[in-house]
N, C-alpha and C positions, 0 to 999 in steps of 0.2 A: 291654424289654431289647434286642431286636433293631433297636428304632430309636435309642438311646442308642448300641449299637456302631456301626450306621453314621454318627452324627455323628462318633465319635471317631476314625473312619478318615476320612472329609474331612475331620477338623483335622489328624491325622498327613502325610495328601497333601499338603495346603496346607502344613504346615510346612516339609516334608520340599521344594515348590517352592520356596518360601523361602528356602531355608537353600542348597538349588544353583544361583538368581539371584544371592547374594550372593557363593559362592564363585568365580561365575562371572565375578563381576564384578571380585573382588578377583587371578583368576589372567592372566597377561598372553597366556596363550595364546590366549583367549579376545579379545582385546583388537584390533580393526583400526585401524591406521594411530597406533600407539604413542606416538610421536615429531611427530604429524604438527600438535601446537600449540605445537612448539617453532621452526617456522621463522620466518626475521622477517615473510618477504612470501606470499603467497600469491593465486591468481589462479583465474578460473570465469567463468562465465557464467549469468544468470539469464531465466526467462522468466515474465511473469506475467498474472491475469487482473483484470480492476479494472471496479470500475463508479465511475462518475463523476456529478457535478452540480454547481450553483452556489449560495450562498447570498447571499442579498440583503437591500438595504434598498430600503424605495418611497421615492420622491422629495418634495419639496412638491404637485409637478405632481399625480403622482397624487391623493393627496388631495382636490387641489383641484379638478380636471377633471371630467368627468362619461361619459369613452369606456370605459376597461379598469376593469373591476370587480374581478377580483385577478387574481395571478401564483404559476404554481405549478409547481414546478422538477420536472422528470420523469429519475430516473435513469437513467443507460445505462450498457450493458457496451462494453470496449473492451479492450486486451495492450499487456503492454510486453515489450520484449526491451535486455537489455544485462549489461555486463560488470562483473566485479567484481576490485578488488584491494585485498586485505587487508593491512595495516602491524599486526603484534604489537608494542602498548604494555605489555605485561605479562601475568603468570598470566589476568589477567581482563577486562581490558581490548583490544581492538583500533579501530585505526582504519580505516573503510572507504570508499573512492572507489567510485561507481558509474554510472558513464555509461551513461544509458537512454536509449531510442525509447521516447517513448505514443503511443500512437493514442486519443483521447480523443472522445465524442461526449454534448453535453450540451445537454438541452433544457428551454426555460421555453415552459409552456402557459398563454396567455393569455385571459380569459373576458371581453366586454362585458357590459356592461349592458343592451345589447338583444336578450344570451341565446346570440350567438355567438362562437366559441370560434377564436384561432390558434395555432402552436406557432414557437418558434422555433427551431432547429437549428443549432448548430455543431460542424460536425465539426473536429476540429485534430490535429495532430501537431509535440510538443514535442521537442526536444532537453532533456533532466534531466542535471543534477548533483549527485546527493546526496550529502554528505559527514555520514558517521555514526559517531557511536559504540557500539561494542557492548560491551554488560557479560553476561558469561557465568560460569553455576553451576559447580560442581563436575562435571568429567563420572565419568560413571557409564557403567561399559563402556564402550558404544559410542553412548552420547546424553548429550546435554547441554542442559538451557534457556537461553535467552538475551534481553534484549531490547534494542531498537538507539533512538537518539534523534538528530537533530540535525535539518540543514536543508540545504533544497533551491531549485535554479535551475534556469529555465525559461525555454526562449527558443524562442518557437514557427515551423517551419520548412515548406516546401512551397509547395503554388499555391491551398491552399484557401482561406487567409486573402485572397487578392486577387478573388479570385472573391466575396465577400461586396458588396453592393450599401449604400449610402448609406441607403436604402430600411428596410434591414433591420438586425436586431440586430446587431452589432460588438461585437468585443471586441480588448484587448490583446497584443503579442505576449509580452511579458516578465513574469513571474510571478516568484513565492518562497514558499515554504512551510515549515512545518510539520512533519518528519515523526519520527513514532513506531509504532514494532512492538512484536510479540513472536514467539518462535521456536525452532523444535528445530534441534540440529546431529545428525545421524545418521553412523555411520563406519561406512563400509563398508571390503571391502579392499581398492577402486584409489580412492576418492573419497569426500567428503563432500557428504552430500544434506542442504538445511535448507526445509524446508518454513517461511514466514512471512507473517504477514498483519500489513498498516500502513498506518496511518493518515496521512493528509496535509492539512493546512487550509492550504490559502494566504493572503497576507495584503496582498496586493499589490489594488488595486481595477483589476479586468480592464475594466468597463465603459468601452467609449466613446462619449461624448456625441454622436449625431447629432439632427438633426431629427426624428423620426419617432417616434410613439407608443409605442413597444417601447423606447428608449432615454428618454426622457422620465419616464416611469413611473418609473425607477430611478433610486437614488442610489450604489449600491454592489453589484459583482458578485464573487464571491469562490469560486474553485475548493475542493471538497470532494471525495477518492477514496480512495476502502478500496480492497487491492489484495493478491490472493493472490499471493507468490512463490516460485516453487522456483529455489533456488540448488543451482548443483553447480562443488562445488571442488576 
């Protein structure tokens, strides 16, 4: 009997949470930044952390050669920083501009056949232009799910790419991608926090064809990066 009443006092608690989440949710006092997905444009800044790598095809060469025994892409972490602005296309809809910095570091480790092993290493940093759309649920209080879809441009900037030797792996400056997320909006009472993680496949072939072994091997090099971001708006 004594352990039947304390179930039915943790269902009464639990209900009783229940039942003042929902009021909670349904009274506006409770509610931050009220009005705040009626404006048309909005603006923030995001910062993120991503790890990166490439996916590939082997060439004929490889195949047919008898020096690199395979190839095998080594992820790496790397941040991005940029800004955001939002255009309201409706209750559920928005569209988004997001002009980013990557700092991107992505290595293919390469093994012979006569048992030795080399890596190749490019570090880059892109200028990004994602242009997205985001489809957003019902908010509930002060959260909402969302997830974002469209595509992105890359045009890679700095002195590291000239620094790259003839000798050595190369790759493209210009890319395009892929991307898709998913994501919480949070409302606080000066700002909105959205924690989101997304996915980007490029599709553009980065590789560039030099003489040398490490280019040879390959017929097709293609950026892949997961990437956590917190946005605040």
């Amino acid at each position: 009997m004594l352990c039947l009443h304390r179930k039915e006092s943790w269902l009464i608690l639990l209900l009783a949470l229940l039942s003042f989440t929902e009021l909670k949710a349904q009274d506006p006092r409770w509610t931050n930044l009220p009005t705040y997905d009626d404006k048309f444009m909005h603006y923030g800044f995001s910062i993120g952390l991503n790890t990166s790598t490439f996916r590939y095809k082997y060439s004929e060469q490889f195949f047919n050669g008898d020096t690199v025994a395979s190839i095998k892409p080594q992820p790496s972490a790397g941040f991005t920083l940029g800004f955001i602005t939002n255009m309201r296309l409706g209750d559920r809809f928005d569209l988004r501009l997001l002009p980013t910095v990557g700092f991107y570091e992505r290595t293919l480790e390469y093994k012979y056949v006569k048992g030795t092993q080399k890596t190749q290493t490019i570090e880059s940093t892109f200028i990004e232009l994602p242009l997205l759309i985001k489809y957003k649920s019902q908010r509930r209080a002060n959260s909402r799910l969302y997830i974002v879809g469209g595509i992105k441009t890359c045009l890679e900037a700095g002195s590291k790419k000239k620094e790259r030797k003839a000798s050595d792996l190369r790759t493209n400056s210009f890319d395009m991608a892929i991307d898709y997320g998913v994501g919480f909006d949070f409302y606080f009472q000066l700002f909105k926090f959205s924690p989101e993680i997304r996915f980007s496949h490029g599709f553009m072939n980065l590789l560039q064809q030099d003489n040398n072994a490490y280019s040879k091997s390959l017929m097709k090099l293609t950026s892949h990066t997961v990437t956590l971001y917190l946005h605040f708006e």
